[in-house]
C-alpha positions as a LaTeX table, in Angstrom:
\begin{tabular}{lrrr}
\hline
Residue & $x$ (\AA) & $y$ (\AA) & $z$ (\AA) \\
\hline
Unk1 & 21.55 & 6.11 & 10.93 \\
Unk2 & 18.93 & 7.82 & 13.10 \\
Unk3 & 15.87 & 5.99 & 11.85 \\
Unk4 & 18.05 & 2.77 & 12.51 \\
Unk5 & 18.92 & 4.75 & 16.31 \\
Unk6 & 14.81 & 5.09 & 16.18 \\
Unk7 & 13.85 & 1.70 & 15.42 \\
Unk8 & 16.09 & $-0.87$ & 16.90 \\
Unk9 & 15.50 & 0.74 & 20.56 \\
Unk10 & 11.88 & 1.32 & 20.08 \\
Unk11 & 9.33 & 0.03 & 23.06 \\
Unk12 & 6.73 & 0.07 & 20.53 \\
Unk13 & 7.51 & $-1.33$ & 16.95 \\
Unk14 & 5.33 & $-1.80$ & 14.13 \\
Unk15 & 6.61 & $-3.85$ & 10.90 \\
Unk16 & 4.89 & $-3.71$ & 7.96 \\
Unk17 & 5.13 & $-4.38$ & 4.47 \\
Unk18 & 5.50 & $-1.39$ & 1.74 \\
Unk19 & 2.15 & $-1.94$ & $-0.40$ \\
Unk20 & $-1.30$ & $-0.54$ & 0.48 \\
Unk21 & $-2.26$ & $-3.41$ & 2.62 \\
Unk22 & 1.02 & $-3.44$ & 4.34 \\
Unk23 & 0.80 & 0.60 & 4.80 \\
Unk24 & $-3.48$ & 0.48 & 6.05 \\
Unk25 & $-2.41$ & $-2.19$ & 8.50 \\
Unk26 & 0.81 & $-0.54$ & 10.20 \\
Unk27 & $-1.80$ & 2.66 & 10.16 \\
Unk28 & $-4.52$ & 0.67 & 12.15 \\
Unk29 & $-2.36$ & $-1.18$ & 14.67 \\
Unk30 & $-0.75$ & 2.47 & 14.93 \\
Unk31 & $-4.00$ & 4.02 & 16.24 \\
Unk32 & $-4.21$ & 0.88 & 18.77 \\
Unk33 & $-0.63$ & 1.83 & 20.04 \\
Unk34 & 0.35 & 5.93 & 19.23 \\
Unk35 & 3.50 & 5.75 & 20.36 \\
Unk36 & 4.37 & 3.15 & 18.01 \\
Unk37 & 7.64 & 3.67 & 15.63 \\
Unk38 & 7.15 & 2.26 & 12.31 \\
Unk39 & 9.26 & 0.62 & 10.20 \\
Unk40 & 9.14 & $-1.01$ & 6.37 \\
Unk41 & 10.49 & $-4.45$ & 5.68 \\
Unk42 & 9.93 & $-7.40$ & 3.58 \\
Unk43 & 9.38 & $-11.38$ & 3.91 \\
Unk44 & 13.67 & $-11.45$ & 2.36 \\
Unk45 & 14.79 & $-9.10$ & 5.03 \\
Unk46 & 12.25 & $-9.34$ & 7.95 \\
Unk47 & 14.90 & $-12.40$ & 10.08 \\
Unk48 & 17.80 & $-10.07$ & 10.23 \\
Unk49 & 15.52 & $-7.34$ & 11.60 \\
Unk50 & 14.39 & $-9.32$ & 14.10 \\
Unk51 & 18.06 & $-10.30$ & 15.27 \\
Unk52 & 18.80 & $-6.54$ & 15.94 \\
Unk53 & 15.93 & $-5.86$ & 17.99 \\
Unk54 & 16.69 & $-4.75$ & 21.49 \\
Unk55 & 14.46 & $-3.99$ & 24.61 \\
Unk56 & 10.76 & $-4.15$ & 22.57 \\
Unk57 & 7.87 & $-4.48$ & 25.01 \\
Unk58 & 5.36 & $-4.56$ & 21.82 \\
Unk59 & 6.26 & $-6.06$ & 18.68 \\
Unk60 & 3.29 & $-6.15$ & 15.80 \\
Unk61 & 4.38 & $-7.48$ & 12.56 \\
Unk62 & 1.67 & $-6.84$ & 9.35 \\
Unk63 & 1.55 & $-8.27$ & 5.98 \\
Unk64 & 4.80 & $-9.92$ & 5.72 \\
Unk65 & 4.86 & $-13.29$ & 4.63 \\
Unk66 & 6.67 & $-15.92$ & 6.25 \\
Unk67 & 10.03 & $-16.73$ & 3.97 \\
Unk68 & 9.82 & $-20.34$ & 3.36 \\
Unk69 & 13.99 & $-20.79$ & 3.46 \\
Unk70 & 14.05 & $-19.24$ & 6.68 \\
Unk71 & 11.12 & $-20.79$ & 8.00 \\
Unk72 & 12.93 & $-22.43$ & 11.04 \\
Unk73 & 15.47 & $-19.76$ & 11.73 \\
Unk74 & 12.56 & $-17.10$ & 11.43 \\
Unk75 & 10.03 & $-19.44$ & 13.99 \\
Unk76 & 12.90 & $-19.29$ & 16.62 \\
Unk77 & 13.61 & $-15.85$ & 16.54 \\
Unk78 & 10.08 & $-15.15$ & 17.12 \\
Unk79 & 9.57 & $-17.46$ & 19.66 \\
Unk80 & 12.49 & $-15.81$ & 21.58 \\
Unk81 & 10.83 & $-12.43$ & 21.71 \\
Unk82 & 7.75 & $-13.80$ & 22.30 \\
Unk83 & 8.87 & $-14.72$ & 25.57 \\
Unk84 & 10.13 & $-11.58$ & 26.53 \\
Unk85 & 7.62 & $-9.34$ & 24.58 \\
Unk86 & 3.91 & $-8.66$ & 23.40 \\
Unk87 & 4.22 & $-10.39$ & 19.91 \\
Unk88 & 1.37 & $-9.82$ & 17.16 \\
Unk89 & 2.17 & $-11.69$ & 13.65 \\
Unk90 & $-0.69$ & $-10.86$ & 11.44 \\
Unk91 & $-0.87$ & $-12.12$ & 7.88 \\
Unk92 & $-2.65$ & $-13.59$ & 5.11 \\
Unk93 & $-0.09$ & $-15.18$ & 2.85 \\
Unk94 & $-0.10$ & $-18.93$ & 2.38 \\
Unk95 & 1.59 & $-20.23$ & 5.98 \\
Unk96 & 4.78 & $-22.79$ & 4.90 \\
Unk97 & 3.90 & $-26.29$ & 5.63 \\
Unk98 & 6.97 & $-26.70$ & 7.68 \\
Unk99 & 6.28 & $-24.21$ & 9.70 \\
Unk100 & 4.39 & $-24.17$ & 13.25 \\
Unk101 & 1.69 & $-21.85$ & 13.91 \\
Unk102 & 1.90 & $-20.11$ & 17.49 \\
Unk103 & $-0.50$ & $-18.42$ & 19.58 \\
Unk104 & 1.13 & $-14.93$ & 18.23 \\
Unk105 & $-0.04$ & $-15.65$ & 14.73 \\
Unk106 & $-2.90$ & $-14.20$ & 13.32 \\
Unk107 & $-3.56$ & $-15.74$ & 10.51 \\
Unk108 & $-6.06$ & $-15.83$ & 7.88 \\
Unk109 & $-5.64$ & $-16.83$ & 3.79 \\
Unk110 & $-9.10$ & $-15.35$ & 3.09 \\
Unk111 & $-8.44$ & $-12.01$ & 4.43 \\
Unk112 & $-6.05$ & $-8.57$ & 3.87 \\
Unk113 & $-3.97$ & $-7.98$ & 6.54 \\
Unk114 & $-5.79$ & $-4.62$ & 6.95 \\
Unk115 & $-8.63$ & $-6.41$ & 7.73 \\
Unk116 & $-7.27$ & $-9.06$ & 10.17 \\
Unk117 & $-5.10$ & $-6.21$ & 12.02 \\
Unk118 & $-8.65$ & $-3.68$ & 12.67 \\
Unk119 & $-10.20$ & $-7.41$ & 14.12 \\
Unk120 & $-7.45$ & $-8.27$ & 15.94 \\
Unk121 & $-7.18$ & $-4.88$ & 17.85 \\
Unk122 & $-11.08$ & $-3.56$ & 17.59 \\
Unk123 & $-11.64$ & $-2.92$ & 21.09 \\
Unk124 & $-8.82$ & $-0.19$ & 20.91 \\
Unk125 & $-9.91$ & 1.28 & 17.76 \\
Unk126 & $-12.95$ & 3.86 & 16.97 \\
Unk127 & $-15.50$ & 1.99 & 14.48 \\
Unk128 & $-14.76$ & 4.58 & 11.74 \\
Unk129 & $-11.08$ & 2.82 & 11.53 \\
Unk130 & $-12.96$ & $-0.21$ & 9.29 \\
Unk131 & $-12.38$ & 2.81 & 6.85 \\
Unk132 & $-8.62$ & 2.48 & 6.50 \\
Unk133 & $-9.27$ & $-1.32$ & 6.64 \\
Unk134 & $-11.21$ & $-1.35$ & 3.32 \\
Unk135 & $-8.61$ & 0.59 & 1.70 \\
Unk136 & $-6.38$ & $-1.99$ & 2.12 \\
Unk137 & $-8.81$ & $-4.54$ & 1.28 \\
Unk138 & $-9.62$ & $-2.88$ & $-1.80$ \\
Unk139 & $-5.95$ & $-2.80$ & $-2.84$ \\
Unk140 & $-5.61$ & $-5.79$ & $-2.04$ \\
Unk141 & $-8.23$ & $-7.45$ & $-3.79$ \\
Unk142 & $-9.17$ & $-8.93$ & $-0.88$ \\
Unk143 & $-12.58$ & $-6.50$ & $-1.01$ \\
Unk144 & $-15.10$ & $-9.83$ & $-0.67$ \\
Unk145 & $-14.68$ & $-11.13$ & 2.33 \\
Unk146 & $-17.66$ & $-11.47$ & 5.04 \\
Unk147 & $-16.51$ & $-8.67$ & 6.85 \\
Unk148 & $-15.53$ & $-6.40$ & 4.35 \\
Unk149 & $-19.25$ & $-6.66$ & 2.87 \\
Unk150 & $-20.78$ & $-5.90$ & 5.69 \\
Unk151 & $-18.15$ & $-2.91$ & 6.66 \\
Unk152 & $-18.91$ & $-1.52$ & 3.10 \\
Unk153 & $-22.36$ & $-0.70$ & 4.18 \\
Unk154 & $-21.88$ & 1.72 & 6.76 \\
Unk155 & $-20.46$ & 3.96 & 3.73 \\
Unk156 & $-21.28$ & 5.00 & $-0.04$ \\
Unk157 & $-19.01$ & 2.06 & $-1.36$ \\
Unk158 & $-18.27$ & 4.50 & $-4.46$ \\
Unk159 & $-16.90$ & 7.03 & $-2.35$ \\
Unk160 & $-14.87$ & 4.41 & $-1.12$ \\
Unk161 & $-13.39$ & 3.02 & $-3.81$ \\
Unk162 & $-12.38$ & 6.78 & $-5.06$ \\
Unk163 & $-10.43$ & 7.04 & $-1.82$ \\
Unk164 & $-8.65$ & 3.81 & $-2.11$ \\
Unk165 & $-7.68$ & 4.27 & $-5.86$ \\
Unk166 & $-6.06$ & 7.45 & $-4.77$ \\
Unk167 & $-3.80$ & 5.89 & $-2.05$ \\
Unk168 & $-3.20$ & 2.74 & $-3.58$ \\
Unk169 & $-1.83$ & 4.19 & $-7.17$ \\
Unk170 & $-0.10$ & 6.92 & $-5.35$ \\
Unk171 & 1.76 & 4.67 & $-3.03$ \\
Unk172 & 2.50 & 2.23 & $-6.20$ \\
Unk173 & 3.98 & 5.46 & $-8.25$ \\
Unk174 & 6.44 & 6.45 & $-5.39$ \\
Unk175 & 7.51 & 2.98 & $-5.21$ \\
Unk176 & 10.35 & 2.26 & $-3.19$ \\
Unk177 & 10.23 & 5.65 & $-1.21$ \\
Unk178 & 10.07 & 4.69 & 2.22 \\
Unk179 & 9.86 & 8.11 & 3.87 \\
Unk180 & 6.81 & 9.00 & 2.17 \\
Unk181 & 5.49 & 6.03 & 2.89 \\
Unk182 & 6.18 & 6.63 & 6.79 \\
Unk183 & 4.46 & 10.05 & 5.99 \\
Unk184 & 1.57 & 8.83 & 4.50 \\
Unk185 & 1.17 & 6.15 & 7.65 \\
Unk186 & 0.37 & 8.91 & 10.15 \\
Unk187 & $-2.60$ & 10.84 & 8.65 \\
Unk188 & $-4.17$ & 6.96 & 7.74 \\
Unk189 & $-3.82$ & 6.22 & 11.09 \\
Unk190 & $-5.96$ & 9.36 & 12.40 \\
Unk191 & $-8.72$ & 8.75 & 9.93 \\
Unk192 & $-7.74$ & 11.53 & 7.05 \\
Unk193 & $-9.20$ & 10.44 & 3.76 \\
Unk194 & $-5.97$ & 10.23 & 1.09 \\
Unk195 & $-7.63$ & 12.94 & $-0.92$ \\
Unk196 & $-7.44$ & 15.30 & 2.05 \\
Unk197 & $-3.47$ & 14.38 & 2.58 \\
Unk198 & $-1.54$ & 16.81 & 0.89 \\
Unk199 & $-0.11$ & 16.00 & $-2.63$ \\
Unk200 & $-1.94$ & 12.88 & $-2.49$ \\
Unk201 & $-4.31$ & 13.54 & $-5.07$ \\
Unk202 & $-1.51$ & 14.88 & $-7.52$ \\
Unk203 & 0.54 & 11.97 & $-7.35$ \\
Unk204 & $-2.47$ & 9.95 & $-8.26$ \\
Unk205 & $-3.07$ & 12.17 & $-11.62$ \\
Unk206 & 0.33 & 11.18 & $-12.33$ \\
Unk207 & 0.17 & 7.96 & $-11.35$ \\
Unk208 & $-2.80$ & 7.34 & $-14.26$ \\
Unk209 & $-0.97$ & 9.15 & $-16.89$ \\
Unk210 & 2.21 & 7.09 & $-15.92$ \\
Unk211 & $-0.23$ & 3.56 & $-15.97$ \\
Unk212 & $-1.54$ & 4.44 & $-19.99$ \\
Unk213 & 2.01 & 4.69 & $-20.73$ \\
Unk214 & 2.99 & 1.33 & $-19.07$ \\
Unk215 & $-0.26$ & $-0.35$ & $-20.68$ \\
Unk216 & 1.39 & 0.52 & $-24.18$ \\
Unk217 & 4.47 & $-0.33$ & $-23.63$ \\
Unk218 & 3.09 & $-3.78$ & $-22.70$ \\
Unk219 & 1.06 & $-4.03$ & $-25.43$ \\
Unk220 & 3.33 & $-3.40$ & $-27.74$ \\
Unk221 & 6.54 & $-5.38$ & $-26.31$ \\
Unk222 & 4.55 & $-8.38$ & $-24.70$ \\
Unk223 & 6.95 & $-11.59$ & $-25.04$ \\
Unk224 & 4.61 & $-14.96$ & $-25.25$ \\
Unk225 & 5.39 & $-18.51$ & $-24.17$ \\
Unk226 & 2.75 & $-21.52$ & $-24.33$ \\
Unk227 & 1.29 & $-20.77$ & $-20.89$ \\
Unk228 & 2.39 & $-17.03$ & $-20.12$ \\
Unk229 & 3.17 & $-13.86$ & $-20.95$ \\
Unk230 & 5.90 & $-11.33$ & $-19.76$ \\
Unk231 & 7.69 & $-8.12$ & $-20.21$ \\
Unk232 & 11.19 & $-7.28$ & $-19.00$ \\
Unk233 & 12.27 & $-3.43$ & $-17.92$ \\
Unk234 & 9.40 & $-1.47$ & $-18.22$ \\
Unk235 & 10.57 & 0.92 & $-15.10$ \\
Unk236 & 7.46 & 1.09 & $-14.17$ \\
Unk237 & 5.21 & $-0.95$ & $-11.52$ \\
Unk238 & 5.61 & $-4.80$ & $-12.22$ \\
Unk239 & 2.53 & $-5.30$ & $-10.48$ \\
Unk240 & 0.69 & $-2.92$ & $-13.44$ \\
Unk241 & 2.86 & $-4.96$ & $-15.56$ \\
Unk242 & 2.67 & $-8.31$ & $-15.14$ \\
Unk243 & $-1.35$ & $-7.81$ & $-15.11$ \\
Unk244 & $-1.16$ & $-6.23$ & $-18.80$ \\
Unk245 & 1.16 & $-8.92$ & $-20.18$ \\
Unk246 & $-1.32$ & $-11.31$ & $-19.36$ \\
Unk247 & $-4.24$ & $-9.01$ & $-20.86$ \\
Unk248 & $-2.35$ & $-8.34$ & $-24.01$ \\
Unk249 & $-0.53$ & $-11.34$ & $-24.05$ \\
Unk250 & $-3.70$ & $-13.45$ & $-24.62$ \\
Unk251 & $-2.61$ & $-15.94$ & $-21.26$ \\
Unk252 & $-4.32$ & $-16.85$ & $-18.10$ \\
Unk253 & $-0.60$ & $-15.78$ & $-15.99$ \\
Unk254 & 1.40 & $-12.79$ & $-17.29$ \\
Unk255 & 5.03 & $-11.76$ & $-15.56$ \\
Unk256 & 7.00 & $-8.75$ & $-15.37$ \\
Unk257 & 10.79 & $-8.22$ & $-14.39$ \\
Unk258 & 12.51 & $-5.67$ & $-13.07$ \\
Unk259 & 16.75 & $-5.77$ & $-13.30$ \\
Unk260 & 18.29 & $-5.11$ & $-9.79$ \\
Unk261 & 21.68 & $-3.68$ & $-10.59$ \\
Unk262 & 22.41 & $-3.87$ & $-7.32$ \\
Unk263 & 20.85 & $-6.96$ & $-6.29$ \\
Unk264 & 22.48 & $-8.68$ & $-9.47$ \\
Unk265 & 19.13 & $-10.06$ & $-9.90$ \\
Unk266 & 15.37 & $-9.91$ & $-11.63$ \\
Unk267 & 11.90 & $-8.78$ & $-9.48$ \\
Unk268 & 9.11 & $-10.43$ & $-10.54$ \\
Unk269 & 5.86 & $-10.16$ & $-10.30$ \\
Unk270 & 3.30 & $-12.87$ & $-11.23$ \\
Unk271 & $-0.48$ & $-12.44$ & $-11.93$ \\
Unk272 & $-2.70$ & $-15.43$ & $-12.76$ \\
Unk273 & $-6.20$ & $-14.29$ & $-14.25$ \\
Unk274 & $-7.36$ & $-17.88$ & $-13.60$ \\
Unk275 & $-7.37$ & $-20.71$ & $-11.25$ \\
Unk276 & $-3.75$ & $-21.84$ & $-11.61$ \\
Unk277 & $-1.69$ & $-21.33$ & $-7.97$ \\
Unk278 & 1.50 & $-19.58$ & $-9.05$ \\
Unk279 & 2.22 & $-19.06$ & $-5.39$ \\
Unk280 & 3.15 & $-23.22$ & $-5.50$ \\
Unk281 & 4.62 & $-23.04$ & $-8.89$ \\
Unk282 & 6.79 & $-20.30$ & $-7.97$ \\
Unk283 & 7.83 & $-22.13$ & $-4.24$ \\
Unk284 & 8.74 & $-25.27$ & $-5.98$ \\
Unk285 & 10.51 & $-23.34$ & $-9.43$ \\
Unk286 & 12.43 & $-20.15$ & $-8.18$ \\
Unk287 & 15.02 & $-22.52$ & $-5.97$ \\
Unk288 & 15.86 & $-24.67$ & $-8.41$ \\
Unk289 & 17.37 & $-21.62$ & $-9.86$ \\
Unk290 & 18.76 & $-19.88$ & $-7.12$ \\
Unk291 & 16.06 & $-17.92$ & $-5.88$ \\
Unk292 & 13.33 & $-17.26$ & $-4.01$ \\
Unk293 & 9.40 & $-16.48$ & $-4.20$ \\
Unk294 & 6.15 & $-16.35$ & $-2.60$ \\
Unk295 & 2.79 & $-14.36$ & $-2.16$ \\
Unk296 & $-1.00$ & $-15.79$ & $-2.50$ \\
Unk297 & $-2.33$ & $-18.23$ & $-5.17$ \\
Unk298 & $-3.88$ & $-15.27$ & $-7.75$ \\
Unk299 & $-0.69$ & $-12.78$ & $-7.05$ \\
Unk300 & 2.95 & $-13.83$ & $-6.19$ \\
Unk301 & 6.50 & $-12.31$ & $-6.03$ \\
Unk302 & 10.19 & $-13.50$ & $-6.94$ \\
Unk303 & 13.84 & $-12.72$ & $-7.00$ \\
Unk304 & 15.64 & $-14.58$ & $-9.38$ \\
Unk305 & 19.82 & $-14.14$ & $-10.16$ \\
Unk306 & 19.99 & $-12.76$ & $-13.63$ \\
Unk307 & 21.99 & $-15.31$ & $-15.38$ \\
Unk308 & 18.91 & $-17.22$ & $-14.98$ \\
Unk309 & 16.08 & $-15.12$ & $-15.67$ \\
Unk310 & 15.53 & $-17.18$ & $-19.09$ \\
Unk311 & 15.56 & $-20.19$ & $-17.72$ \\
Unk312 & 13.56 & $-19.56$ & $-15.00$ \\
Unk313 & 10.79 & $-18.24$ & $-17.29$ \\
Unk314 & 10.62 & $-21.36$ & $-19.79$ \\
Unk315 & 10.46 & $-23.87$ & $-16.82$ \\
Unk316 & 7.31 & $-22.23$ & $-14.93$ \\
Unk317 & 5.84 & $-22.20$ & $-18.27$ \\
Unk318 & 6.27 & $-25.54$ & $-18.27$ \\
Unk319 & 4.81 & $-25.95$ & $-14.85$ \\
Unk320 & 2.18 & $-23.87$ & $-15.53$ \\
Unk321 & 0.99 & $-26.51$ & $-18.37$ \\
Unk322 & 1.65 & $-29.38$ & $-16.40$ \\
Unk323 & $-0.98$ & $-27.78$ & $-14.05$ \\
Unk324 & $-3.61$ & $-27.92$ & $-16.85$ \\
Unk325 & $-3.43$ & $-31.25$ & $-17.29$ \\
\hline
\end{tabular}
């Protein structure tokens, strides 16, 4: 109740997404605005967070992609605190085609949001905040941009790397733990390197010794279809996952999913080692089935009920070899 108090009446509101990108962006734009509140949401739930917003004077919203089913309701909402508010929308997700771009949206597919957010609010920001940007970028894979190369430079890029793949498996292994992740926000935001954030490098360790037992549990439980590969309830990262099934499973896309008890439905995560867009697959499959699903052409996301988690899987295969022909 009192980070909902904390939030909804905030002057200053940052909303990000939950992954490293999502977590190095709300960090940057909170070093352009220190009085900022924070708060983590997703592309499902971001419209009826919007709706309970009160008397914001700054609004910056970071990594969340725009849901394609609320695409119209979403624009509107925006557009109505636009008028009465400083709106920043900065993402990198694929923008819906029915869906109007406004001044307020920064917007880049090449990019992290990390990236884009540090650009978009430079002249507020002390150089050394490119920093948190590559972090993002890093776990992100979004590492090869223009910018990022040049950014890279002003450090030893191994260093850099170290400091990413501390954050970025650390924030995977606490998964859903949104407190932390509002801890871990502040110190990013004044520059601290993860390893010198308490706990940090711990959770890391564990983090590696919890991956080697996800990458055999994959490799020994791997389902195969003609196009894919996936694993079901490995309690683990589905990210991690869905990347081994397609390593062990011998296929250019691998899936994992993740039962939501409470959700009556599957997570999924999708990873294509290839050229094939599962972002468009996914768009034009998941409703057909009474879901929903998005992210960027290499890496994508779903929700599907569970009653039709089979089905779901044998028709993107299907759509997957339809795209190789």
């Amino acid at each position: 109740m009192k980070e909902f108090q904390n939030w909804i009446k905030a002057k200053t509101l940052i909303l990000t997404h939950g992954d490293s990108d999502g977590i190095c962006s709300g960090a940057i734009a909170k070093t352009a605005y220190p009085d900022a509140y924070v708060y983590f949401t997703n592309p499902v739930n971001l419209l009826e967070k919007l709706k309970l917003i009160e008397d914001v004077k700054t609004l910056i919203i970071c990594d969340i992609a725009i849901d394609e089913k609320n695409c119209s309701e979403l624009h509107a909402a925006l557009s109505r605190l636009a008028e009465k508010c400083n709106l920043y929308y900065v993402d990198h997700h694929p923008f819906p085609k029915s869906c109007e771009k406004e001044s307020w949206f920064y917007h880049d597919l090449e990019a992290c949001s990390s990236e884009l957010t540090y650009r978009l609010f430079e002249e507020q920001l002390d150089r050394d905040m490119r920093r948190i940007a590559i972090y993002g970028a890093i776990g992100d894979f979004c590492d090869n941009t223009p910018h990022l190369k040049s950014w890279v430079k002003d450090w030893d890029k191994r260093s850099l790397y170290f400091q990413a793949g501390i954050l970025t498996q650390a924030i995977l292994y606490k998964g859903r733990e949104y407190e932390f992740k509002r801890a871990l926000l502040e110190p990013l935001s004044k520059d601290i390197i993860p390893s010198n954030i308490p706990n940090l490098s711990e959770l890391a360790r564990e983090a590696a010794v919890n991956e080697e037992r996800l990458r055999l549990f994959v490799k020994y439980n791997v389902e195969v279809l003609r196009n894919c590969a996936y694993i079901v309830n490995t309690n683990n990262s589905i990210s991690k996952a869905a990347i081994y099934a397609a390593s062990y499973g011998r296929r250019e896309v691998g899936i994992a999913a993740e039962y939501r008890e409470r959700k009556g439905a599957y997570d999924l995560s999708i990873r294509s080692r290839g050229e094939i867009d599962v972002n468009s697959i996914l768009r034009l499959v998941a409703p057909r089935f009474g879901g929903s699903g998005g992210g960027h052409p290499l890496a994508a996301g779903a929700r599907i009920p569970e009653d039709s988690l089979n089905a779901f899987l044998r028709a993107f295969d299907k759509k997957l070899e339809e795209a190789h022909e």
